[in-house]
N, C-alpha and C positions, 0 to 999 in steps of 0.2 A: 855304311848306309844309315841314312837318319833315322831315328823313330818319329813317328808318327803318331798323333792319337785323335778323331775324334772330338769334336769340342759340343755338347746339347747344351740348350740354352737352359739356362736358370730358372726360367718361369716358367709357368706351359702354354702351351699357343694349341687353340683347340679348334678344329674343323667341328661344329654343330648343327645335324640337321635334326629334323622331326620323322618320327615314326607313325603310323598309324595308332599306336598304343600311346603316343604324347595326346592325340586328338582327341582319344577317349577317357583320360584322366583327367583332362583338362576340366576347368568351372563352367558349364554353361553360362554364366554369367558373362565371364571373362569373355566369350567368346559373340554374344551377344554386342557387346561393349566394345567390339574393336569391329565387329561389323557395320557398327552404329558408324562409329569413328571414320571409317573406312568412306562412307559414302558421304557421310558429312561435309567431308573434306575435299572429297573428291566434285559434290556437286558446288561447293564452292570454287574449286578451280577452275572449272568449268563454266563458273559466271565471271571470272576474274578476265579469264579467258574471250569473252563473247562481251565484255564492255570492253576488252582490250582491242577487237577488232574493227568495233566502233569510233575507237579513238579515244575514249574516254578516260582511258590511264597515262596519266601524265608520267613518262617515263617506262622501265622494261616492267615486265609480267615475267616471271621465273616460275611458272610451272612446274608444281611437285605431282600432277601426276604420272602413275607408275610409281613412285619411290612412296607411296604414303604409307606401305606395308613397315619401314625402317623406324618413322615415327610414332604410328600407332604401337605396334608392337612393343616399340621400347621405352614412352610415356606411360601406356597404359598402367603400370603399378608405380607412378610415384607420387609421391605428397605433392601437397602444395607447397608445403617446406622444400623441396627439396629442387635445386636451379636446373635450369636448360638455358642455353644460349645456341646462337645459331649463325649459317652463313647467311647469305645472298637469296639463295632457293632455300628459304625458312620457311615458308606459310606452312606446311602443315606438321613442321613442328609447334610453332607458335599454336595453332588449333587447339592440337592435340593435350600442347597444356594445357591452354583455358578450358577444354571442353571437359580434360579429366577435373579441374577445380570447377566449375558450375557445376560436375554433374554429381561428384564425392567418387568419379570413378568408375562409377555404373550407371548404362544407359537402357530404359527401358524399350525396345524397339514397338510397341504400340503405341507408346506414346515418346515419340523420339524427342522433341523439340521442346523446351521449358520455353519460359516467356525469358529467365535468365539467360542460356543457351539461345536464342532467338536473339536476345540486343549484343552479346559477345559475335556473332555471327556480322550483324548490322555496324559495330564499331570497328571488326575486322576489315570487313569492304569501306568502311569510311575513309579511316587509317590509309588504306592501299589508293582508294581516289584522291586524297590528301584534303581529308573534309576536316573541319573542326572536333566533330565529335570522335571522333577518330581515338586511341587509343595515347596518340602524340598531339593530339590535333591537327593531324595532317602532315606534320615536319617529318615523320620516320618516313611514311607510304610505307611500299612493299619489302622495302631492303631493313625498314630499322623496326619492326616488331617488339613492343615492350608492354609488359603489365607483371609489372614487382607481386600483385599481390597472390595472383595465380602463380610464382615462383617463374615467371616468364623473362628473363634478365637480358635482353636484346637480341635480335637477330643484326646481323653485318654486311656493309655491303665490301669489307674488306678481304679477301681471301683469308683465311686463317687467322684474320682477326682479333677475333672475339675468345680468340681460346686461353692466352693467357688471362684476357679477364675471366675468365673461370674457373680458373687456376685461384685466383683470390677469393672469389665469391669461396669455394672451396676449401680456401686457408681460413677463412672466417667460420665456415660451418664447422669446421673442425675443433677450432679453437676457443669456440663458442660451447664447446662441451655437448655438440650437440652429434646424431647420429645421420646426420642428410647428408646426400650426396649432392654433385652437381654434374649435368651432362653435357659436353660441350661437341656441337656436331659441326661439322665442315664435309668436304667433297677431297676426292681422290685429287685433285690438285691443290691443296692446301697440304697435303702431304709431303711434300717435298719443301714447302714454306719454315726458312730459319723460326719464327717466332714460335710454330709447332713446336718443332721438335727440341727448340729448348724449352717449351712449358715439361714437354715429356720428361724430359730429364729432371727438370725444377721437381716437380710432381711426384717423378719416381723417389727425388734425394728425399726430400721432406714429407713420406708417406700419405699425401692428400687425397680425402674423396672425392676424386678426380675421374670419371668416365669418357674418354675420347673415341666418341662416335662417327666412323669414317661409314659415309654416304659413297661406296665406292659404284658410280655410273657410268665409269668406264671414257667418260668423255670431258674433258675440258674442255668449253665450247665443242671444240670437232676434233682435237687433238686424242688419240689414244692412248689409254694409260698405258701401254705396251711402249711407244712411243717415249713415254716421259721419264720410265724408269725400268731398271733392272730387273726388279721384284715387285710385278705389280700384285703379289699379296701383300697388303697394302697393310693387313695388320702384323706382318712380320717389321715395322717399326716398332712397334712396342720392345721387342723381344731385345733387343740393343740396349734399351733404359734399363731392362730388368721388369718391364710391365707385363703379367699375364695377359693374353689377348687372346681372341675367339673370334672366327671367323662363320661367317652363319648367310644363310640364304637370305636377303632383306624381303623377296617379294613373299615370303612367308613369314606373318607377322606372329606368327605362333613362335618359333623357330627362334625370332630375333626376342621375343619374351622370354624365352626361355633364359636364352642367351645374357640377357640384362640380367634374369636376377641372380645368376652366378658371379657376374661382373658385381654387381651392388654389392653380394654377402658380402665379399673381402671388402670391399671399398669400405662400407661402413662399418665393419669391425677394426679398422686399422690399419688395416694389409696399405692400403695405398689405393693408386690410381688402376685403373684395366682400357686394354684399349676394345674396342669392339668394330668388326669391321664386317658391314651388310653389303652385300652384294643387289644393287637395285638397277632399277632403268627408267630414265626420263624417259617418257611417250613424244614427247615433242623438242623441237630444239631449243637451244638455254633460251630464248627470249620468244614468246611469241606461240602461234598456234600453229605452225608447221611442223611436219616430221622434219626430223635430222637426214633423211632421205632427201629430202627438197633441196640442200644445201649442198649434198654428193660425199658426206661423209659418212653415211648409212646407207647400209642397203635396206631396201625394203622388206627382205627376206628374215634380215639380223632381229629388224622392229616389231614382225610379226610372230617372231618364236617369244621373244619377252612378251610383246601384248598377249599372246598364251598363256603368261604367267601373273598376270593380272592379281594384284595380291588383296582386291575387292571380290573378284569370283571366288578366288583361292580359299576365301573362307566361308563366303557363301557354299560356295562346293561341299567343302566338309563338311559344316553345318546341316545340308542337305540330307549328307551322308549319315549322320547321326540323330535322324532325327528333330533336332534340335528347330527346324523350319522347313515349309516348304518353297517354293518358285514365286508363288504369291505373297509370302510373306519375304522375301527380300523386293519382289517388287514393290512394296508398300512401303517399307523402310527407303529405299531408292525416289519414293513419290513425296516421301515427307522431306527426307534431305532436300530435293529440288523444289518443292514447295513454299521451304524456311527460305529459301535463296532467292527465290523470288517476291517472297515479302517484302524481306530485308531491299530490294532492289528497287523496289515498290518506294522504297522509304526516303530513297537518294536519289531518285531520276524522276522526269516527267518529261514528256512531249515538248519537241521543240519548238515552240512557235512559230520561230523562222525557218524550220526546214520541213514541208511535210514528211513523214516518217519515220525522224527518225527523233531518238532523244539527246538529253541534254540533263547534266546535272544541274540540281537545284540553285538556283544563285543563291538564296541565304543560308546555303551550308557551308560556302568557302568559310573559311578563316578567316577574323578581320586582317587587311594589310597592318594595322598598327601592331599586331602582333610581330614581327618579323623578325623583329631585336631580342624581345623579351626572353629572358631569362639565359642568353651568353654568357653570364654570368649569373650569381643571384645579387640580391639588393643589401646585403651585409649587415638586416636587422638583427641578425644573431649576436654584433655586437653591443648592442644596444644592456646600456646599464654596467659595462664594463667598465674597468678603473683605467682611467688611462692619466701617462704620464710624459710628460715631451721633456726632454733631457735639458735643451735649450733653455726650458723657464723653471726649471728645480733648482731649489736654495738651500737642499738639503744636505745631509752629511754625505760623503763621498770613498770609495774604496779603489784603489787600485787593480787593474785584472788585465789580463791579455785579452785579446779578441779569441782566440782558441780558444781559453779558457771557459769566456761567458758562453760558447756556444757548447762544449760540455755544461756546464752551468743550466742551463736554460732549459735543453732540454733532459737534464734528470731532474728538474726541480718539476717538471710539466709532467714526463711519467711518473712520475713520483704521487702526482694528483689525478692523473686522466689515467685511467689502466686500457684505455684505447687507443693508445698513441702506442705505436712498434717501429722502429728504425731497420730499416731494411741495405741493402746493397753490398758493392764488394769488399770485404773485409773491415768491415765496422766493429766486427765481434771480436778482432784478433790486435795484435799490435799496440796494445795497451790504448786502443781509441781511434783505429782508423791509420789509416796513411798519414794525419794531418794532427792528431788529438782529437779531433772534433767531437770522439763520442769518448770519450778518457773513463773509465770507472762504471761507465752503464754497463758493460755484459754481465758482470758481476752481480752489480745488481736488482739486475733486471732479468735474468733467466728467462729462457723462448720468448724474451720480445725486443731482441737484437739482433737480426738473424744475416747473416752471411754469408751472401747468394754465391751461385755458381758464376763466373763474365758470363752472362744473359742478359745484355741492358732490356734486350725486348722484352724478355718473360719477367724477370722482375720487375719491369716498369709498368707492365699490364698489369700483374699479378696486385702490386699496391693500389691499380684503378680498380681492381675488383673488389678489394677491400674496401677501399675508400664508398664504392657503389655499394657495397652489402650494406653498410650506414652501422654498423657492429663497432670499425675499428677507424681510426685515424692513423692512416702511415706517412711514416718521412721516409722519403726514398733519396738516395745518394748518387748523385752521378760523379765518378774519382774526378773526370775531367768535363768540360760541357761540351765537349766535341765527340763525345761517344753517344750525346743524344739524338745523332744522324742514321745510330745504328737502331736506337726506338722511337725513329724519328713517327711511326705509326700509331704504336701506343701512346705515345706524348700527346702529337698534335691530330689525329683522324678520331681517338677513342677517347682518351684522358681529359683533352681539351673541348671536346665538340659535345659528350657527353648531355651534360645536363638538357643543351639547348634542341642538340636532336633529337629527344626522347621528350618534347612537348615543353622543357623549361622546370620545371619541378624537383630533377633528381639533386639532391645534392651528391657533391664529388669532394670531400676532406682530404686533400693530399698534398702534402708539402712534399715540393722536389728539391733538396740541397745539391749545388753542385758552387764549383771555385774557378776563376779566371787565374791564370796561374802566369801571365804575361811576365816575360823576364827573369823565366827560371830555367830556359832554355831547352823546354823539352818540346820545339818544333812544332809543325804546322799543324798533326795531328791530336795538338795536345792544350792548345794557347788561347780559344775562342771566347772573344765574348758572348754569350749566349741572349744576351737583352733583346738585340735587334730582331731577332727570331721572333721570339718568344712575342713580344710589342706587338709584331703584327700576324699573330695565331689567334683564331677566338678564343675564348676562355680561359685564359691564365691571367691570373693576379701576378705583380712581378716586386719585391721589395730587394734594395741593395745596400745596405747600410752602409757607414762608411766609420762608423767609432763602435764601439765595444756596447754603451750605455744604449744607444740606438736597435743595436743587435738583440738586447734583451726583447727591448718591445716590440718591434716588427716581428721576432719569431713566435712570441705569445700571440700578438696578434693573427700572424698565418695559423697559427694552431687553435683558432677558433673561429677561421672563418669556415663557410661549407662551399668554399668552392679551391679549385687546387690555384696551389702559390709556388711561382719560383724564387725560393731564396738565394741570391750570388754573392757570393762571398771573394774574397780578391785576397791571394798569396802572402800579398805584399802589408796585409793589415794583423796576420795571421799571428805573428809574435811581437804586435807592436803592444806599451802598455797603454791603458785607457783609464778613462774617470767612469766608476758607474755607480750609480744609488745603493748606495753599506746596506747590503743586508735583502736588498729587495729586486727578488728575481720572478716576480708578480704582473709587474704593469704592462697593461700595453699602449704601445705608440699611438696616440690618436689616428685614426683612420684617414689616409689621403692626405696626410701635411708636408708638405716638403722642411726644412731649414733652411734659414735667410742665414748663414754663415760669417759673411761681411756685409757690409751696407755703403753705396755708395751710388753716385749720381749721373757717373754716363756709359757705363754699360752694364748687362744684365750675364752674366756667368753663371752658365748651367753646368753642373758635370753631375757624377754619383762616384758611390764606391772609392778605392783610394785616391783617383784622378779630382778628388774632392783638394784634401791639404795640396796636392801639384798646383790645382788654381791658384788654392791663396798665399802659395810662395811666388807663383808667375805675376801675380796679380802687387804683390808687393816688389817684385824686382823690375818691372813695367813702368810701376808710378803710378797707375789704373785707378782711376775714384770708380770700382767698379762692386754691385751687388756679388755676392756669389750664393748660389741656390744649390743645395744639394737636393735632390729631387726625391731621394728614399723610397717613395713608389714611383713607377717606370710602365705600369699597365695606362692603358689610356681611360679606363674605368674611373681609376684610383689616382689618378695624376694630379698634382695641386696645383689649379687653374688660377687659383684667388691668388697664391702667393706670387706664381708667374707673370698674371697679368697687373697687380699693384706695380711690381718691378718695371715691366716693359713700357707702363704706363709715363714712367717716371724716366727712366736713361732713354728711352727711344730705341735701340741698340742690342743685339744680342750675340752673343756666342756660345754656342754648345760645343764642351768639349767633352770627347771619352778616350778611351787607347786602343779600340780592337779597328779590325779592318773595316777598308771602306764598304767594303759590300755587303757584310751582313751589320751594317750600322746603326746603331738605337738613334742618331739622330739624324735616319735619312726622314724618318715618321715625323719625326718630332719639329722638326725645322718645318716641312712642309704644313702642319697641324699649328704650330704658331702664326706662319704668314697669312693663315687660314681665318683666325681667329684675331689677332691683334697688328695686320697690316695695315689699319690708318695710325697706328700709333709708330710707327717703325722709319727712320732715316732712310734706312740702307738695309738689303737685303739679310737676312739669316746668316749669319759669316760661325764655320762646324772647323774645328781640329779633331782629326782622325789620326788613327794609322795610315797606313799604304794599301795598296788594292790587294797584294801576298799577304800571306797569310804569315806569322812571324817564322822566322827561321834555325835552326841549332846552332849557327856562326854567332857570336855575341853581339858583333859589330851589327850581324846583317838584321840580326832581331831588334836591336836599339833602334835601328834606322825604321824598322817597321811600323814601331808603335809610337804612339803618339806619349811626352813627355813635357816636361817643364819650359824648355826648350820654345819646342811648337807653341805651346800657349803663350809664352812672353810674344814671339814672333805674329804669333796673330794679336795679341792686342795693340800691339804697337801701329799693322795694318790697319788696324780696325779705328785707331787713333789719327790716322792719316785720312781714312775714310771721313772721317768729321769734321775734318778742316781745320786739327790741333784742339776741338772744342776738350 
């Protein structure tokens, strides 16, 4: 017969409620302060709620009443230093920060409402109408809650989103020598979300002050967390990473106090991350003012035991009990919350002309339309007065180097000067430099700021977006292949990329992403992507591709000073080729937005990048072609060189863009379209693109050759393209 043994977890996982004797030790302050909170928030949803029936809110209303006992309670003791991020049903987390930062934390209930707490209240409701004054200017509304300076670091309208970025904001407080934590809350069905649960792990390996706050209300939309998982104590995930976690009452905000600041002691001693998991209840269903009754996935009977539990009376009640007020004085507190709310409402609505009775928000509070663009990117002043240097027109001395090599190069010579820049990803730190070379001699050197993730493209992808958003650190993130960016395909392009612009245009995002096209090396469908064509058409990434070693230097300097994130691509096939670069000078950057005029010639205009560059000007020479050829170096359409493209097109009439990855994710579906767009009185004859095949390449060598696009393809279309002219 086997033995058997028993296995307890490693950490402790604590069931916490309150006792009557918690109630009575407790601060009359504190408890003042979270009654304040309580109703603040609540009379605010409440108005969010009643413009929302109006029609006034453009898009859903996510209703935190009932669950505001989880925020208040567990906001209430932390800095303004110290981050919260949030999902979807944020509002009154986002509150509860700003109100603990306006108020230092303590709210006096005689005189509840400051003239500061009064306009934080009025930018809040702006924010959610998507007014100008608003916290974004309108661009978050209700899903993207942001004010950096309150420690308020976004709310999400992404299920589980926001929590690796938190994980970074986290890695920065940490490493910033400093003792803040950072709180990242989501709902019982983010629970089960890959990107959670590997922040969990990321978090547990690398001991960060990390607090994941499960909002658990039992319902996803209508679905039951019985329903969605085995274990719906939802903080028995923690318990797997190794994370201590605590499970607690949420509609008692005492209780969940409590509960935080056992989770915070460790966290900000060192211990790591803790998970915390409140038991609370939406009063109404996820979007709108009906009960979840209405919809037939609640009973009526279920709603009425939680509204029993009301975590606004719940303290009022005690309070009661204690002396500490009476029935009058919460009604008074209740009369000022609804009061402020009605100001502030005062401030954004008036009478609508054309309807008798009803309202209408102010017409000169929208947004201007011209704003709409603004800030997708930022405006690149940052390089402004930098030394820049174009390989092309250098007469200086010259060194030998590999392309691998300059890209160790570059960037130890960067860390070397920026101590904000950190290299992240899979096995950077090991293998004397990566899979590739590419980080060759930096762990060494560089100590905790080469770090070695766990395969989590998500959580480390986000994790670097949080860093990069904390404005502390500058990370390079590593993708081994760019076909595993599908697997952060959220953090990349919903958070990393949209960042600055949804959060009103202002935030900078310092993040260089490296990753390599590795075509022709025969490692299959899941491994061979061009990443450009993506990337071109996502907001907010900067895209550079070099295609010589000398070139490498400067675009990488250059993405390491701008403040918005840049994908660098790199190509397999350039990786041990040797190169010419400036002796001695691993400083310059590439002028911003230049492409290289490579060859020069008179009747057609050859676009390519990366190493599909030298394949031109060998096709281009075994053709017979009097043709331009343009290496385009930037590939964003920000940063694209229009002058250099359009002198050319100007001149041959005639164009062809070639690249090698497939046709469907192709950099020059955009781009062909965006030239005819732009210079089709100058053009003969249509856009003529050498691609790959519409598969994606294959592990057979023949079948992969045949996919991508080669020397081959490009003679074969100029020659067409040379028939197309009539022999000119």
């Amino acid at each position: 017969m086997t033995n058997q043994k028993a296995l307890a977890p490693a950490v402790p996982w604590v069931q916490l409620t309150t006792t009557p004797a918690d109630w009575k030790r407790a601060d009359p302050a504190l408890l003042a302060t979270m009654l304040g909170q309580l109703h603040l928030i609540r009379a605010f949803e409440e108005s969010v709620l009643e413009l929302a029936g109006e029609g006034l809110v453009h898009g859903p209303a996510h209703s935190s009443i009932g669950q505001e006992g989880g925020a208040v309670g567990s906001i209430v003791g932390l800095s303004s230093r110290d981050g919260v991020n949030g999902s979807h049903r944020g509002h009154h987390q986002f509150l509860a920060k700003a109100i603990t930062h306006v108020s230092g934390g303590r709210l006096d209930l005689t005189a509840l409402v400051s003239n500061d707490l009064q306009a934080v209240l009025q930018r809040t409701l702006a924010e959610i109408l998507g007014l100008d004054q608003g916290f974004s200017h309108g661009r978050g509304g209700s899903m993207h809650l942001q004010w950096l300076e309150a420690g308020a670091l976004g709310t999400n309208a992404i299920v589980g989103g926001g929590v690796p970025l938190a994980a970074g904001n986290a890695w920065a407080q940490k490493h910033a020598g400093t003792a803040d934590v950072t709180v990242t809350y989501f709902g019982d069905g983010a629970t089960n979300i890959g990107s959670v649960l590997e922040t969990m792990n990321l978090a547990s390996a690398w001991k960060l002050p990390l607090v994941f706050f499960i909002e658990n209300n039992l319902y996803a939309v209508s679905t039951h967390v019985d329903e969605a998982t085995g274990e719906h104590r939802l903080s028995g995930r923690g318990i797997g990473f190794g994370i201590p976690s605590w499970r607690v009452d949420g509609m008692d905000p005492l209780a969940v106090h409590l509960a935080m600041q056992q989770a915070e002691k460790s966290a900000r001693a060192g211990g790591g991350p803790a998970v915390v998991e409140a038991e609370v209840y939406r009063f109404f269903h996820q979007n709108g003012s009906y009960p979840g009754s209405a919809f037939g996935y609640r009973s009526k009977d279920e709603e009425a035991a939680w509204i029993a539990r009301d975590p606004v009376t719940r303290v009022a009640r005690e309070m009661i009990a204690l002396g500490l007020i009476d029935d009058a004085g919460v009604a008074a507190v209740r009369e000022q919350a609804q009061a402020a709310m009605t100001a502030a409402v005062s401030q954004l609505l008036e009478a609508d002309p054309q309807a008798a009775g009803k309202r209408r928000i102010r017409p000169e509070l929208w947004p201007d339309p011209g704003f709409v663009n603004v800030g997708v990117r930022g405006d690149a002043s940052e390089l402004t007065g930098a030394r820049t240097l174009d390989p092309m027109s250098y007469t200086g001395q010259w060194e030998s180097k590999k392309f691998v090599e300059s890209i160790a190069a570059v960037l130890d010579r960067r860390m070397g000067q920026d101590e904000r820049i950190v290299v992240l990803g899979e096995d950077v730190h090991k293998l004397n430099g990566g899979t590739n070379g590419a980080t060759k001699g930096l762990a060494k050197k560089f100590p905790g700021r080469i770090l070695g993730t766990p395969i989590s493209e998500n959580a480390f992808a986000g994790l670097g977006g949080g860093m990069a958003l904390d404005g502390r650190f500058r990370p390079v993130v590593e993708f081994m292949y760019p076909d595993f960016l599908w697997v952060a395909a959220d953090q990349v392009f919903n958070q990393i990329g949209k960042a600055r612009h949804m959060y009103g245009g202002g935030n900078a995002v310092p993040l260089v992403l490296r990753t390599k096209v590795a075509m022709g090396s025969g490692y299959g469908s899941q491994h061979l992507m061009d990443p450009a064509g993506i990337f071109a058409t996502s907001p907010g990434w900067r895209i550079v591709a070099p295609s010589t070693a000398a070139d490498y230097i400067g675009l990488m300097n250059t993405a390491l000073a701008l403040n918005d994130p840049v994908l660098v691509i790199e190509h397999v096939d350039l990786y041990n080729e040797p190169g010419q670069v400036p002796a001695g000078d691993l400083d310059y950057q590439l002028p911003f937005g230049t492409a290289a005029l490579r060859r020069k010639g008179a009747d057609v205009t050859v676009i390519s990048y990366l190493s599909l560059v030298v394949k031109c000007l060998d096709a281009v020479e075994q053709a017979g072609a009097d043709a331009d050829v343009i290496d385009l170096r930037w590939l964003d359409r920000a940063s694209i060189d229009w002058e250099t493209i359009g002198a050319s097109i100007r001149k041959t009439n005639a164009v062809l863009l070639v690249e090698q990855g497939a046709l469907g994710t192709s950099y020059g579906t955009w781009l062909a379209d965006e030239i005819q767009r732009r210079f089709f009185d100058w053009l003969d004859q249509p856009v003529q693109r050498v691609t790959g095949g519409e598969a994606s390449p294959s592990i057979s060598k023949v079948l992969e050759h045949a996919a991508i696009a080669g020397t081959d393809d490009i003679v074969a279309a100029l020659r067409e393209l040379e028939r197309g002219m009539g022999g000119r």
